[in-house]
C-alpha positions as a printed Julia matrix, in Angstrom:
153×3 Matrix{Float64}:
 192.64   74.39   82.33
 190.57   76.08   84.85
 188.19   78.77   83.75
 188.63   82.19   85.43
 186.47   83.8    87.4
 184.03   86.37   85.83
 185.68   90.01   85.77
 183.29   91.88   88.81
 182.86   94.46   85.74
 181.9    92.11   83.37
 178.97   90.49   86.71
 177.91   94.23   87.05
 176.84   95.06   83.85
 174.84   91.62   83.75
 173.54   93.18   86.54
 172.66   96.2    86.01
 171.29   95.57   82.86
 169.05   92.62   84.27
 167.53   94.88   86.54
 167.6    98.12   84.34
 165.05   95.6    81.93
 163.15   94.5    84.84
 161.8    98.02   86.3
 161.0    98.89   82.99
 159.11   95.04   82.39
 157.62   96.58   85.43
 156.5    99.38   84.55
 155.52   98.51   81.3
 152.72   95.97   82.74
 151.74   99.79   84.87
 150.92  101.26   81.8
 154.06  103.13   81.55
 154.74  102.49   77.89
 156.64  105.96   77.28
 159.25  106.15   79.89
 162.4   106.08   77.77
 165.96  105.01   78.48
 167.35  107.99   80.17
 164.36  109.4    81.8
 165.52  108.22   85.06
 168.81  109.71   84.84
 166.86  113.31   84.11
 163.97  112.59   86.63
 166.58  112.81   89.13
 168.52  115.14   88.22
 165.53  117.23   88.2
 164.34  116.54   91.46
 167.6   118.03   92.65
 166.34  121.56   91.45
 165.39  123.05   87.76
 167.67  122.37   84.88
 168.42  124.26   81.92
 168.92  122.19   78.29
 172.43  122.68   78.49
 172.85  120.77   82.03
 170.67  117.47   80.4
 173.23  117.68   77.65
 175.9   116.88   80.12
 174.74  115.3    82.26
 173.22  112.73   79.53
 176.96  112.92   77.69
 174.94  114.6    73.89
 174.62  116.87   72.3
 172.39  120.14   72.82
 169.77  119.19   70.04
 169.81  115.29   71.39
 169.33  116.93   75.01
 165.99  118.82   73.51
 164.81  116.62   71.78
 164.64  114.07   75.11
 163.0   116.96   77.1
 160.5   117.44   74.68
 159.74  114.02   74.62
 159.68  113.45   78.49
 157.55  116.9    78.75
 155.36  115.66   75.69
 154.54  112.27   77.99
 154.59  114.77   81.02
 157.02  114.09   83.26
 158.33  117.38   82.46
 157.42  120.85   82.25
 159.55  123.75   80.73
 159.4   127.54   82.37
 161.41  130.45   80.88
 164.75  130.82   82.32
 164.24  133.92   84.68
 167.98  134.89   83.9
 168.47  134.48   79.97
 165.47  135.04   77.96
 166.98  132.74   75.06
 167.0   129.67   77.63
 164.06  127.39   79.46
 164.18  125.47   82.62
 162.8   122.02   82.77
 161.29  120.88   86.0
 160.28  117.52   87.24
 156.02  117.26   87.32
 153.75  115.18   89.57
 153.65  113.0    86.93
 157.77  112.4    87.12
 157.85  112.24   90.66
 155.02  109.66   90.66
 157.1   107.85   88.06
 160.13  108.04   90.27
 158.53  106.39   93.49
 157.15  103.92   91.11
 160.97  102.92   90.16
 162.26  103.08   94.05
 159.23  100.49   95.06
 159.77   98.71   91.96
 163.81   98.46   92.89
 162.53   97.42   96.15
 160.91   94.78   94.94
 163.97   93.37   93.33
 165.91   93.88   95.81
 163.66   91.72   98.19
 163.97   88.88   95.41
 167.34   89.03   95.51
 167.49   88.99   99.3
 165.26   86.0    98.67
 168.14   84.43   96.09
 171.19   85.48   98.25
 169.82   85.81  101.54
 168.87   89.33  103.77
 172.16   89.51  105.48
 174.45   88.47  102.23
 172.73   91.15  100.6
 173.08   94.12  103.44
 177.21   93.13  103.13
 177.3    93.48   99.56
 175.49   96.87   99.93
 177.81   97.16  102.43
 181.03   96.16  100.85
 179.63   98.0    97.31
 179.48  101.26   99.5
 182.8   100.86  101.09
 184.43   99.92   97.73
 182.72  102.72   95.73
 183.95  105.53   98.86
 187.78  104.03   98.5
 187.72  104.04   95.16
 186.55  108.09   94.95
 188.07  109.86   97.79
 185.2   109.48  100.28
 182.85  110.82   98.26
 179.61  108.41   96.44
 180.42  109.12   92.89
 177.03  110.04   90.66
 175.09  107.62   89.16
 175.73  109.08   85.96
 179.07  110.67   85.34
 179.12  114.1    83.12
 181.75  113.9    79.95
């Protein structure tokens, strides 16, 4: 009996989580031994504008005290830095620091990287299409609109 096909959700996880481990391989041999698993997600949130604790709760799908305890962590390695909320004296703002942004444009030239080896695998063109074809799916799929990389709850 034939074997089926491996489910495209099943090939994007693999994926994913090949190249999630990579950048951070990558970064590791950089000397960034602190960057955690869902700094990224936060780093660019943050580069969007100022977030309160609240919004990293969401967005990061935990709980308020899970949410702090991540920002205090990312501003402890400093690649965030908290401000009092000018609005609600009981609240802080986290922003993104040089440090984080540096961190960020390490990741991009780092997924550029991999991307060029997998051009190398697959081939330049094969791998424009699937950008391509991931694009077009993704748009179908959510009423025109590119979805975020990380859903909120």
């Amino acid at each position: 009996m034939p074997v089926p096909p491996m489910p495209l959700a099943r090939l994007f996880a693999i994926a994913f989580r090949s190249l999630l481990d990579r950048v951070h391989e990558r970064l590791s041999e950089q000397g960034y031994h602190d960057v955690g698993a869902g700094f990224g997600y936060v780093l660019l949130a943050a580069r969007e504008g100022m977030l309160t604790g609240n919004e990293v709760a969401t967005l990061m799908g935990m709980s308020k005290q899970a949410a702090s305890k991540l920002i205090d962590a990312m501003e402890e390695a400093g690649y965030l830095a908290r401000k009092p909320h000018p609005a609600d004296a009981r609240a802080k703002l986290v922003r993104i620091t040089a440090k984080g942004a540096r961190l960020l444009a390490n990741v991009e030239r780092i997924y550029g990287e991999l991307e060029a080896e997998w051009a190398q695998a697959i081939g330049a063109r094969e791998l424009v299409k699937l950008r391509g074809d991931l694009t077009k799916a993704l748009l179908a799929m959510h009423g025109g609109e590119m979805p975020p990389v990380r859903p909120t709850p």
